[in-house]
TORNU-690511 format. One record per residue: residue number from 1; residue in one letter; y, z, x of N, C-alpha, C in turn. Coordinates in Angstrom, 1 decimal, always signed. Example, Ala and Ser with C-alpha at 12.3 -4.5 7.8 and 13.67 -1.06 7.14 Angstrom:
BEGIN
<node num="1" residuo="A" n_v="-5.7" n_w="+7.8" n_u="+13.2" ca_v="-4.5" ca_w="+7.8" ca_u="+12.3" c_v="-3.3" c_w="+7.8" c_u="+13.2"/>
<node num="2" residuo="S" n_v="-2.2" n_w="+7.1" n_u="+12.8" ca_v="-1.1" ca_w="+7.1" ca_u="+13.7" c_v="+0.0" c_w="+7.9" c_u="+12.9"/>
This chain:
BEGIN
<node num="1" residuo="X" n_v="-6.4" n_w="+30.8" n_u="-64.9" ca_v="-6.7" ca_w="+30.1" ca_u="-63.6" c_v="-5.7" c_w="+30.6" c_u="-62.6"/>
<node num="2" residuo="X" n_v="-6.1" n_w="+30.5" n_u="-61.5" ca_v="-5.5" ca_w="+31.1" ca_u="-60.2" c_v="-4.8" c_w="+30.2" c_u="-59.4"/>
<node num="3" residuo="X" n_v="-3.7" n_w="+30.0" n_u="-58.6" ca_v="-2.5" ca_w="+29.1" ca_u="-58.8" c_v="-3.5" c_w="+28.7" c_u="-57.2"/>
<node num="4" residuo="X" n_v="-4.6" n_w="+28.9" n_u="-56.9" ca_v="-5.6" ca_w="+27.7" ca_u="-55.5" c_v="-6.5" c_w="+27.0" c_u="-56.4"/>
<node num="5" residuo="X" n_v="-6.3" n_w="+27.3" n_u="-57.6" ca_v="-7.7" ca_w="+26.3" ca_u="-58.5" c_v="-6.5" c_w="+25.6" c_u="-59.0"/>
<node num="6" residuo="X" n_v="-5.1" n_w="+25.5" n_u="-59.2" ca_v="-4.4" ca_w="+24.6" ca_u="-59.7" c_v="-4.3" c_w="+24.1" c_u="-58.3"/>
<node num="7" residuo="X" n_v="-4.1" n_w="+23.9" n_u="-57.2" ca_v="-4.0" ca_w="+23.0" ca_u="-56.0" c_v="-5.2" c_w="+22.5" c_u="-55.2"/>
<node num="8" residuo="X" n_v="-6.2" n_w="+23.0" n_u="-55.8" ca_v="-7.3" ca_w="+22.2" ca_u="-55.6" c_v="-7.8" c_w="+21.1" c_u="-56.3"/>
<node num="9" residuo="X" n_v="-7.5" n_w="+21.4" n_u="-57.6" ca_v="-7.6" ca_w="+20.4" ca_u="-59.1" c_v="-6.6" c_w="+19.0" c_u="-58.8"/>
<node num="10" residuo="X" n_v="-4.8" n_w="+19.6" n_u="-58.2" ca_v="-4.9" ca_w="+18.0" ca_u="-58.1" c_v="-5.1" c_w="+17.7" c_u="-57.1"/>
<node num="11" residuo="X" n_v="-5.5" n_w="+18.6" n_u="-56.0" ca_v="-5.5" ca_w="+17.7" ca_u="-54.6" c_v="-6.7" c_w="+16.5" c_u="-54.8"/>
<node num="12" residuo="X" n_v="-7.7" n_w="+17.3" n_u="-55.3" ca_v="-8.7" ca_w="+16.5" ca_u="-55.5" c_v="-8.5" c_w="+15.6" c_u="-56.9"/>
<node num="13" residuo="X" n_v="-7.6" n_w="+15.7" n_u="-57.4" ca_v="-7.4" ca_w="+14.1" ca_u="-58.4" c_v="-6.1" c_w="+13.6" c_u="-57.8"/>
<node num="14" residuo="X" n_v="-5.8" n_w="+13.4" n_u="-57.3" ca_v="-4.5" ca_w="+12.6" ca_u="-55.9" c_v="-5.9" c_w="+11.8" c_u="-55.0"/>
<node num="15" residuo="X" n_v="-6.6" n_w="+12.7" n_u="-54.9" ca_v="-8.1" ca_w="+12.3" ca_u="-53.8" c_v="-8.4" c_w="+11.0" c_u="-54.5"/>
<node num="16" residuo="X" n_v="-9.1" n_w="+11.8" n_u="-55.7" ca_v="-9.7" ca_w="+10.4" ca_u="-56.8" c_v="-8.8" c_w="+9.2" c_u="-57.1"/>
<node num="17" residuo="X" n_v="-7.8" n_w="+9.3" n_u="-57.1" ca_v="-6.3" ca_w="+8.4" ca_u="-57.8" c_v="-6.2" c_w="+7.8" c_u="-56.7"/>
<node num="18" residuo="X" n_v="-6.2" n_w="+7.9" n_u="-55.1" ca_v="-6.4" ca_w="+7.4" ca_u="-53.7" c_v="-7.5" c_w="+6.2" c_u="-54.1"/>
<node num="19" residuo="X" n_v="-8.5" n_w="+7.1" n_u="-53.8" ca_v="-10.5" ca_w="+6.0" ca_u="-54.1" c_v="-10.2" c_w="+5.1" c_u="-54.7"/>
<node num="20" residuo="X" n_v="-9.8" n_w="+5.2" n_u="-55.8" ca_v="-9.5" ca_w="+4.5" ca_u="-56.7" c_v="-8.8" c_w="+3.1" c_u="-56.7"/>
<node num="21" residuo="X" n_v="-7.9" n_w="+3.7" n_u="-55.9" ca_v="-6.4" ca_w="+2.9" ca_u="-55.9" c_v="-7.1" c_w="+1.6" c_u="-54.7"/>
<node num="22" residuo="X" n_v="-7.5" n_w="+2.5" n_u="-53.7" ca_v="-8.4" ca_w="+1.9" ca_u="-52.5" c_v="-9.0" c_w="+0.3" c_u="-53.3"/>
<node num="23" residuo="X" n_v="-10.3" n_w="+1.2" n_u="-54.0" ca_v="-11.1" ca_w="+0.1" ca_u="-54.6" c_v="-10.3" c_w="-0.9" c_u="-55.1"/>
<node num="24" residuo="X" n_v="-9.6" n_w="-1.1" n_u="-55.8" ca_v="-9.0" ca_w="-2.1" ca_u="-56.6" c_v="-8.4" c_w="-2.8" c_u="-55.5"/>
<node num="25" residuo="X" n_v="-7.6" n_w="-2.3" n_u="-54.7" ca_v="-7.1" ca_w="-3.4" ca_u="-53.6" c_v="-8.1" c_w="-4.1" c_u="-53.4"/>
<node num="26" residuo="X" n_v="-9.5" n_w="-3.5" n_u="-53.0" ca_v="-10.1" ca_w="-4.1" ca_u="-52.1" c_v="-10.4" c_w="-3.9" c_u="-50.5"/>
<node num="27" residuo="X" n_v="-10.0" n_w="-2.6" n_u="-50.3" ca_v="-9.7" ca_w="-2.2" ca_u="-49.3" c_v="-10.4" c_w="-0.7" c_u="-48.9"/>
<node num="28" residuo="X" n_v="-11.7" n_w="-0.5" n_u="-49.8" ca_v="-12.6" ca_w="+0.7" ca_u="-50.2" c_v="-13.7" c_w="-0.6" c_u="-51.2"/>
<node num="29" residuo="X" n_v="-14.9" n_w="-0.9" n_u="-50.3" ca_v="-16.2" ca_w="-1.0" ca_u="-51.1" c_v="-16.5" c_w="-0.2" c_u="-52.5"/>
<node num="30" residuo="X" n_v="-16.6" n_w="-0.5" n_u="-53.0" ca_v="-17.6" ca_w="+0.6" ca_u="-54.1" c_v="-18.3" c_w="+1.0" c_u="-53.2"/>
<node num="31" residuo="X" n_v="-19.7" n_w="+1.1" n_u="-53.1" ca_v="-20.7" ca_w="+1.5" ca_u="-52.2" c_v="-20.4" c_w="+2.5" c_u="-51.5"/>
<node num="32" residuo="X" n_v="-19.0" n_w="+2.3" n_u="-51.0" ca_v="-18.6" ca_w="+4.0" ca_u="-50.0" c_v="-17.6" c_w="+4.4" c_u="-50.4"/>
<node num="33" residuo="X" n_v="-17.3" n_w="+3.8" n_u="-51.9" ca_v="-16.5" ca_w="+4.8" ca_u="-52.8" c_v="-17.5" c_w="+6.0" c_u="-54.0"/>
<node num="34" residuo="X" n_v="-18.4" n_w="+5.8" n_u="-53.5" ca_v="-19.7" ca_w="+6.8" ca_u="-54.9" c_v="-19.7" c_w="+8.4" c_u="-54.0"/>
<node num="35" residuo="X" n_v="-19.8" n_w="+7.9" n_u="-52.3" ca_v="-19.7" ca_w="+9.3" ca_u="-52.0" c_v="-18.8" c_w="+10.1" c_u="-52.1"/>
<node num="36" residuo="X" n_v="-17.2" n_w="+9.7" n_u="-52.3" ca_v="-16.3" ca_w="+10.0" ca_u="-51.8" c_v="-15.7" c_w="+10.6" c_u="-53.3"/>
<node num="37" residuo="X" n_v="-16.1" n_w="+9.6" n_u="-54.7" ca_v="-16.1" ca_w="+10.0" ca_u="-55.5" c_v="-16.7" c_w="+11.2" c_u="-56.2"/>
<node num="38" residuo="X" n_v="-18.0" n_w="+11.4" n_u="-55.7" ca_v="-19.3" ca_w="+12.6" ca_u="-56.2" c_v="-18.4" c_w="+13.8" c_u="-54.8"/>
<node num="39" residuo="X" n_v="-18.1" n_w="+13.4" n_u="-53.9" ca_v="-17.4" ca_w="+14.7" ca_u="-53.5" c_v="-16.2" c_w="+15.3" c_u="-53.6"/>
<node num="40" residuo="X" n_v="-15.4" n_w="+15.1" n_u="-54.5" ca_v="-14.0" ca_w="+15.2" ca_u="-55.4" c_v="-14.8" c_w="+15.5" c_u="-56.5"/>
<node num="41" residuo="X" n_v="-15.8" n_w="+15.2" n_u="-57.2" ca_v="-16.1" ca_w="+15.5" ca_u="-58.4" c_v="-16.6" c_w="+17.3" c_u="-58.3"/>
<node num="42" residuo="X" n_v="-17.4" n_w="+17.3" n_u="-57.7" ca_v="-18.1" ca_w="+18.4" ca_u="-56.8" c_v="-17.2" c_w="+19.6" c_u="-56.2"/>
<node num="43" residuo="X" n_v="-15.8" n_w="+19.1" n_u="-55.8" ca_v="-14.8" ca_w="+20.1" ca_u="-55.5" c_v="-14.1" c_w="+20.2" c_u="-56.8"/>
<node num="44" residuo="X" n_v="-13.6" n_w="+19.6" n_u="-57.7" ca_v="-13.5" ca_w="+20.0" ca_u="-58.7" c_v="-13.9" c_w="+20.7" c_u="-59.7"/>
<node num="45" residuo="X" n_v="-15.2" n_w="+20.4" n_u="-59.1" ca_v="-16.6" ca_w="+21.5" ca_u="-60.6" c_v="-16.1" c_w="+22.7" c_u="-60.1"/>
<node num="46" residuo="X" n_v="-16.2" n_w="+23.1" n_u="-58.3" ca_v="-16.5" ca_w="+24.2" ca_u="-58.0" c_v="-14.7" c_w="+24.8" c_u="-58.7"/>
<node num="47" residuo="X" n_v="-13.6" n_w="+24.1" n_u="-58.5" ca_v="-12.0" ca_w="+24.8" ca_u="-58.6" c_v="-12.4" c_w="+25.3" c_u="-60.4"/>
<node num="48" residuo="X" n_v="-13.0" n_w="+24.5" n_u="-61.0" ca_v="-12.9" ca_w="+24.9" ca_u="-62.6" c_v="-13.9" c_w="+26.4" c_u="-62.1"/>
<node num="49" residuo="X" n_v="-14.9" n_w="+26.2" n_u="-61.9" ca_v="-16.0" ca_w="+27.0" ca_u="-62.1" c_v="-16.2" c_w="+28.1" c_u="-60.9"/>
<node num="50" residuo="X" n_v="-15.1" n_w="+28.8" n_u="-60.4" ca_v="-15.3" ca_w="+29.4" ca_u="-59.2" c_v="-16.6" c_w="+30.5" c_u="-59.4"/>
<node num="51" residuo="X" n_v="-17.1" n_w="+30.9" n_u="-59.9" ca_v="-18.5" ca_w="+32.0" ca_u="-59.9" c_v="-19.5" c_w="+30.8" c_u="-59.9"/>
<node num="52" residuo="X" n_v="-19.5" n_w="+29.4" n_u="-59.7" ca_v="-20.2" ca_w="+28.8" ca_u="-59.0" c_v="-20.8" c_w="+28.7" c_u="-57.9"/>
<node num="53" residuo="X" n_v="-19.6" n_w="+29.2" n_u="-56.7" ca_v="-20.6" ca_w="+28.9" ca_u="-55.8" c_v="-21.1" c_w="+30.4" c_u="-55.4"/>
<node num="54" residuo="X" n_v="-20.9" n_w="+31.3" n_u="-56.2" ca_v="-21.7" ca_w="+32.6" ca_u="-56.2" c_v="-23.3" c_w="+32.1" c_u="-56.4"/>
<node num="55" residuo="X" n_v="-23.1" n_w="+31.4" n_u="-57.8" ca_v="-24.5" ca_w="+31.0" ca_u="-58.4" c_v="-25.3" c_w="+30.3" c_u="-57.3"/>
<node num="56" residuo="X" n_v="-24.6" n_w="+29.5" n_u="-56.7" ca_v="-25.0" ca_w="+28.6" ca_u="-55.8" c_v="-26.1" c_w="+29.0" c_u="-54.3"/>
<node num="57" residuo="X" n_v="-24.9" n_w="+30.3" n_u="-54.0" ca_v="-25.5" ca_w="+30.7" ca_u="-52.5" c_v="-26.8" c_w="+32.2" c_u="-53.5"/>
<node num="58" residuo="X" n_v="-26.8" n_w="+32.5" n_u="-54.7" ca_v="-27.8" ca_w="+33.6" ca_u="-54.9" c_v="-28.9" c_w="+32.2" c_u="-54.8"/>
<node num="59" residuo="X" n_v="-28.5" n_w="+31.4" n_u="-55.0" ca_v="-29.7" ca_w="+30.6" ca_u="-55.4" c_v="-30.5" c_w="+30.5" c_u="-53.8"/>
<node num="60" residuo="X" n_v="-29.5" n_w="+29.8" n_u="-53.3" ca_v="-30.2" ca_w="+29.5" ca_u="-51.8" c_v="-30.2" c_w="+30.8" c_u="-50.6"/>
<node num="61" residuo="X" n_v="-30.1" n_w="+31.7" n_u="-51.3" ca_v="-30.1" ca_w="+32.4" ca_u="-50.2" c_v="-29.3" c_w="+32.7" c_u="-49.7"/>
<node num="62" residuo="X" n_v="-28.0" n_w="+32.8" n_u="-49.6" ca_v="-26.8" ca_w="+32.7" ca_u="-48.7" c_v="-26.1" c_w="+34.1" c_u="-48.8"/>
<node num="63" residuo="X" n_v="-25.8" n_w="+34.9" n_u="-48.1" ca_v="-24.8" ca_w="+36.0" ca_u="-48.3" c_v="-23.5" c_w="+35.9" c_u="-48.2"/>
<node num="64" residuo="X" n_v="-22.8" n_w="+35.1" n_u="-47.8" ca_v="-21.5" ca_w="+34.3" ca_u="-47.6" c_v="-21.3" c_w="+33.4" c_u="-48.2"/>
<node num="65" residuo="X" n_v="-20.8" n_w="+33.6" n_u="-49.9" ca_v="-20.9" ca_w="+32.4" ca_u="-50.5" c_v="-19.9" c_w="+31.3" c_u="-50.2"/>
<node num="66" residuo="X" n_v="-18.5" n_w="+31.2" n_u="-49.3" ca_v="-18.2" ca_w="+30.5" ca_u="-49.5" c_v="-18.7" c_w="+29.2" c_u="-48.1"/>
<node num="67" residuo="X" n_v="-19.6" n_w="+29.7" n_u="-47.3" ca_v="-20.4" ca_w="+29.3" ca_u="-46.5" c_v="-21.8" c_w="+28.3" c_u="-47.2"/>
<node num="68" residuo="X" n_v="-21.8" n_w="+28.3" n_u="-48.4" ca_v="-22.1" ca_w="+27.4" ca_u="-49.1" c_v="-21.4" c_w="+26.2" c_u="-49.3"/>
<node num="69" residuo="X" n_v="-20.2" n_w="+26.1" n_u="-49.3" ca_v="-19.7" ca_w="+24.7" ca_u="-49.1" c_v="-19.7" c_w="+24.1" c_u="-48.3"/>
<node num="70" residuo="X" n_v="-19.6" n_w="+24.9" n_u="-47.3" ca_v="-19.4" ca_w="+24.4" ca_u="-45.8" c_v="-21.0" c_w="+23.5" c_u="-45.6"/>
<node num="71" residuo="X" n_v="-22.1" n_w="+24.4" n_u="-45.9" ca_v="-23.4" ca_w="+23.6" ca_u="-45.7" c_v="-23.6" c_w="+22.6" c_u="-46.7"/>
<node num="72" residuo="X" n_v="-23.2" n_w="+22.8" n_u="-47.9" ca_v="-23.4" ca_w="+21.5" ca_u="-48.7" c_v="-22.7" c_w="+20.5" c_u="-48.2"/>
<node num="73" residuo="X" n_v="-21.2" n_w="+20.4" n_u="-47.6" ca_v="-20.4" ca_w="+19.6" ca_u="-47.0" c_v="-21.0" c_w="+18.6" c_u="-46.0"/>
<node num="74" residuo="X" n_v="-21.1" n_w="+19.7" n_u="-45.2" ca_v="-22.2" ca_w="+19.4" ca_u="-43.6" c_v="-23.4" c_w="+18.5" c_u="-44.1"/>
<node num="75" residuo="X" n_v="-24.2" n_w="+18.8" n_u="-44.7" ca_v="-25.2" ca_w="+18.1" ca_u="-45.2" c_v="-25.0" c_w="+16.7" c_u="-46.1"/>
<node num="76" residuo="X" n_v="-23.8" n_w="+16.5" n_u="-46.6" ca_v="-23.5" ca_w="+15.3" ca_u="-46.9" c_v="-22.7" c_w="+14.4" c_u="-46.2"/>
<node num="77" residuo="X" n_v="-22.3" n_w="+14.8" n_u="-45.0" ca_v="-21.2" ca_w="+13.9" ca_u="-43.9" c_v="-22.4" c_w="+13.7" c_u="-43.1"/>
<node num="78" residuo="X" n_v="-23.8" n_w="+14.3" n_u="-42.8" ca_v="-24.7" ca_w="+13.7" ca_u="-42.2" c_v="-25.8" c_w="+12.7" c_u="-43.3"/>
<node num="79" residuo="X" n_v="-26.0" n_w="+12.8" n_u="-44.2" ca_v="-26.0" ca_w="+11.8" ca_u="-45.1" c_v="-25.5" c_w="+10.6" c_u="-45.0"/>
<node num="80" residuo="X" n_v="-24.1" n_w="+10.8" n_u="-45.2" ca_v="-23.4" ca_w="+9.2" ca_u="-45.0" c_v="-23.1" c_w="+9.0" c_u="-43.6"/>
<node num="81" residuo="X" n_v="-23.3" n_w="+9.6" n_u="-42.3" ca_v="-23.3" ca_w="+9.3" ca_u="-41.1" c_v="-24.2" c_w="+8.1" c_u="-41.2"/>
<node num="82" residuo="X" n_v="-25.4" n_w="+9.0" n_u="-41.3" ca_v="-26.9" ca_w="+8.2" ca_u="-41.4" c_v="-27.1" c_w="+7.0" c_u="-42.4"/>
<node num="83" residuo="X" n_v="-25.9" n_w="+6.9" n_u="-43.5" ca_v="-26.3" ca_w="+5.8" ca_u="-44.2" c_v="-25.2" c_w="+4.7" c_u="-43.3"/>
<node num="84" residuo="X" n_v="-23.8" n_w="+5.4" n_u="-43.1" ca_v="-23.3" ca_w="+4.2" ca_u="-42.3" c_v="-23.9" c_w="+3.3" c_u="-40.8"/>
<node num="85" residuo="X" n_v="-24.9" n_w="+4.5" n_u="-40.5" ca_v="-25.4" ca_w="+3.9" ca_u="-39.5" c_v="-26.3" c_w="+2.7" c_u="-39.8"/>
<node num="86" residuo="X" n_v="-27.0" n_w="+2.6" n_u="-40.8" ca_v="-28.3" ca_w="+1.9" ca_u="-41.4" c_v="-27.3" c_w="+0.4" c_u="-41.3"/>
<node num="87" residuo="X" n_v="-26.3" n_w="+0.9" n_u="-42.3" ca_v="-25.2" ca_w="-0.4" ca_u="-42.4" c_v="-24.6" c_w="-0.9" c_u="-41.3"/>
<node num="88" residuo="X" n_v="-24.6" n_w="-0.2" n_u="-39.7" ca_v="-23.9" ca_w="-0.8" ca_u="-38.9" c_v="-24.9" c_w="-1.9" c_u="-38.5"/>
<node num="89" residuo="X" n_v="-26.2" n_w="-1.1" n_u="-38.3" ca_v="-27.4" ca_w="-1.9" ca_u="-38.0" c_v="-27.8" c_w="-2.8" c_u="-38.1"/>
<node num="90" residuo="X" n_v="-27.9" n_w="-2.8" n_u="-39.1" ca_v="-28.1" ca_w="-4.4" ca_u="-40.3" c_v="-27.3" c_w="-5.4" c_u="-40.3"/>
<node num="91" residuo="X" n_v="-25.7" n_w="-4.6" n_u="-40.1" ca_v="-24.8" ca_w="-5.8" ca_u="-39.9" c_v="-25.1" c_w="-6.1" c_u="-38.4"/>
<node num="92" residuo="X" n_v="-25.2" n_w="-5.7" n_u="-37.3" ca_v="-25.2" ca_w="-6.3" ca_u="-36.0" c_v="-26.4" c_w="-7.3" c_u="-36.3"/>
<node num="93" residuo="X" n_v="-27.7" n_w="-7.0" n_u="-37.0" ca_v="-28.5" ca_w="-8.1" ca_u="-37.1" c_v="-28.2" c_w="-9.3" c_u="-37.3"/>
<node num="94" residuo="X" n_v="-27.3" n_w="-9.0" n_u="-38.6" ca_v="-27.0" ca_w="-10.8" ca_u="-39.3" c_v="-25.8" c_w="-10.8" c_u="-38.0"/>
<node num="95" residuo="X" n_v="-24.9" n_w="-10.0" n_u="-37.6" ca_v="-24.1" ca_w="-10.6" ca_u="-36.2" c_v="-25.0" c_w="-11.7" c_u="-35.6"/>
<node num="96" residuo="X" n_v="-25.7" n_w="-11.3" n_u="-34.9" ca_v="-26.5" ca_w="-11.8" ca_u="-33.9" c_v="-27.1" c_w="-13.4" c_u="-34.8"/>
<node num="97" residuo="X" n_v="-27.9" n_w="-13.0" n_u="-35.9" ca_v="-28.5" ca_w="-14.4" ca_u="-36.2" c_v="-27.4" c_w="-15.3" c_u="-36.6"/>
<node num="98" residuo="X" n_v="-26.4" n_w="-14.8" n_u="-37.2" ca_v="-25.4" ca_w="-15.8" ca_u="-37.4" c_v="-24.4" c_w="-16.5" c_u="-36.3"/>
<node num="99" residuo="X" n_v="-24.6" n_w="-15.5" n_u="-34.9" ca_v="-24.1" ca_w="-16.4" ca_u="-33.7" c_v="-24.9" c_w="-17.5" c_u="-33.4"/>
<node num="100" residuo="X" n_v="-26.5" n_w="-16.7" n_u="-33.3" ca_v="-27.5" ca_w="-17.9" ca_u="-33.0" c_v="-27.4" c_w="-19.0" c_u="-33.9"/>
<node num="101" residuo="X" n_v="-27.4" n_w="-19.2" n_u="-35.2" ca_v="-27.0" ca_w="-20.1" ca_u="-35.8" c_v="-25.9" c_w="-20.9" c_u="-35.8"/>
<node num="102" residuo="X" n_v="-24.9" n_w="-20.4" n_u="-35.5" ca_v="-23.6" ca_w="-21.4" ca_u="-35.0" c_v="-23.8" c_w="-21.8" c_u="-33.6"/>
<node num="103" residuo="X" n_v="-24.3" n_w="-21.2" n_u="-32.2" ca_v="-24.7" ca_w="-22.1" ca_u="-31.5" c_v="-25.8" c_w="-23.2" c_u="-31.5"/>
<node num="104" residuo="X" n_v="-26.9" n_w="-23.2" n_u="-32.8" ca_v="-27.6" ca_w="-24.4" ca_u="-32.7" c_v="-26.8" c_w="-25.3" c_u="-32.8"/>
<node num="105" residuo="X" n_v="-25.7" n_w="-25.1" n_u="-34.0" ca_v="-25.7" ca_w="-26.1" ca_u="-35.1" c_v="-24.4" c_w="-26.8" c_u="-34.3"/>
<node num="106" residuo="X" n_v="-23.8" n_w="-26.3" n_u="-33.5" ca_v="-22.8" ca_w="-26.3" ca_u="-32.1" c_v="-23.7" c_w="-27.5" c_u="-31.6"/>
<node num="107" residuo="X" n_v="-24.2" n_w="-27.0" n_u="-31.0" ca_v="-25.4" ca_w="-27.8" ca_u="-29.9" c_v="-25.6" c_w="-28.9" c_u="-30.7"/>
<node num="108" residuo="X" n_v="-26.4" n_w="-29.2" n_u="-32.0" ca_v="-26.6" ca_w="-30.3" ca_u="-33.0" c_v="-25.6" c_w="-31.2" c_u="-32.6"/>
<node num="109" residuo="X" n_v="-24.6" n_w="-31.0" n_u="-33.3" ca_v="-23.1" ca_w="-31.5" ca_u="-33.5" c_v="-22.7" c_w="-32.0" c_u="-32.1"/>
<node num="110" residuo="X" n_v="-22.7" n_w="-31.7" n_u="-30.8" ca_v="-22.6" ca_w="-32.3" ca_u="-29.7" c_v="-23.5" c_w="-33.0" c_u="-29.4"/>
<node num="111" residuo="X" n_v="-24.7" n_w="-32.9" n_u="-29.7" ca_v="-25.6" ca_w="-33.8" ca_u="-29.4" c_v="-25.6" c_w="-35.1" c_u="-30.3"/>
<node num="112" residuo="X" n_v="-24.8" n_w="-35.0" n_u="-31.8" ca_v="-24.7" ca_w="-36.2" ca_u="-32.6" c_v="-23.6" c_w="-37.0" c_u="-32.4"/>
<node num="113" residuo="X" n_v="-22.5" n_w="-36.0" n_u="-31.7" ca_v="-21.3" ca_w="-37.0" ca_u="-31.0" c_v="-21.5" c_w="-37.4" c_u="-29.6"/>
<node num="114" residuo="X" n_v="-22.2" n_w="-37.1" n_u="-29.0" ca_v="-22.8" ca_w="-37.6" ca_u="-27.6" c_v="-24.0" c_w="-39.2" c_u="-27.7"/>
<node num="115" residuo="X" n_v="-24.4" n_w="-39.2" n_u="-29.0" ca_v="-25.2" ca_w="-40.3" ca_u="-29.4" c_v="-24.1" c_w="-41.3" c_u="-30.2"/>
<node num="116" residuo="X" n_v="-23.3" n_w="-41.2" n_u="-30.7" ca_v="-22.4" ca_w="-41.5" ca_u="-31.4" c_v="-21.3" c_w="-43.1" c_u="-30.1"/>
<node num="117" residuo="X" n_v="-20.7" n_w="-42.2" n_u="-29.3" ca_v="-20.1" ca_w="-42.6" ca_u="-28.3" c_v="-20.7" c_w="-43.4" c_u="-27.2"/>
<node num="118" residuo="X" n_v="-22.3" n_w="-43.3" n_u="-27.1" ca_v="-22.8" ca_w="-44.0" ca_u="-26.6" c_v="-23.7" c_w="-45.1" c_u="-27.5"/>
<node num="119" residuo="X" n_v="-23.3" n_w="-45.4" n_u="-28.0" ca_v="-23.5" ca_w="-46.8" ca_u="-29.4" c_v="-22.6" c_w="-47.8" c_u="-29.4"/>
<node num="120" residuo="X" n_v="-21.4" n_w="-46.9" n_u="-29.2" ca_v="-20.0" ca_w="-47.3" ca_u="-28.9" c_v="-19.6" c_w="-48.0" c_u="-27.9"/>
C-alpha cells in the first residue's frame, strides 16, 4: 500500500470515530449519521481498492477516472440537500401547527381566568 491509501484509511476512520463519537453525545441524529457513515465507508473501499475506481468510471463511461468521485460525491450532497430540505419542511409545518395550538390553548386559559375573576 501507498503511504495516500495509509492517510486516507485513517482520515476516514478519525471521520468514522468523529460520527460516532457525535452520535452518542447526542449531538449527531442517527438518521444523518447513515449518510455520513456510507460515505467514509465508500472512501475507504475506494483507499483499500484503488483499481476501483478504474472499474467504476469503465463502467459508467468516464475517461477521467478520478472524476468519478467527484460525480458520485456531487450526486450524494444533492441527495442529502434534498433530503434535508424534506426535513426542514416538515419541521416548519409542525412549527406552525404547534404555535397555532399554543395560541388557542393561550386564548382558552385567558378566557377561563377571565370567568374565574368575574364569579369573584
Amino acid at each position: 500500500m501507498s503511504f495516500i491509501q495509509y492517510i486516507s484509511i485513517g482520515t476516514t476512520l478519525i471521520f468514522l470515530f468523529i460520527v460516532f463519537k457525535l452520535v452518542a453525545k447526542k449531538q449527531l441524529r442517527e438518521e444523518f449519521s447513515i449518510i455520513w457513515v456510507l460515505s467514509a465507508v465508500f472512501l475507504n473501499v475506494i483507499a483499500f481498492w484503488r483499481s476501483g475506481i478504474e472499474v467504476m468510471a469503465d463502467f459508467f463511461g468516464v475517461y477521467y477516472p478520478p472524476s468519478v468521485l467527484y460525480i458520485v460525491l456531487f450526486l450524494l450532497i444533492i441527495v442529502y440537500c434534498l433530503h434535508l430540505s424534506v426535513l426542514l419542511s416538515r419541521q416548519r409545518g409542525q412549527i406552525k401547527n404547534l404555535t397555532q395550538e399554543v395560541a388557542l390553548l393561550n386564548e382558552r386559559l385567558n378566557e377561563q381566568l377571565n370567568e374565574k375573576t368575574k364569579e369573584e
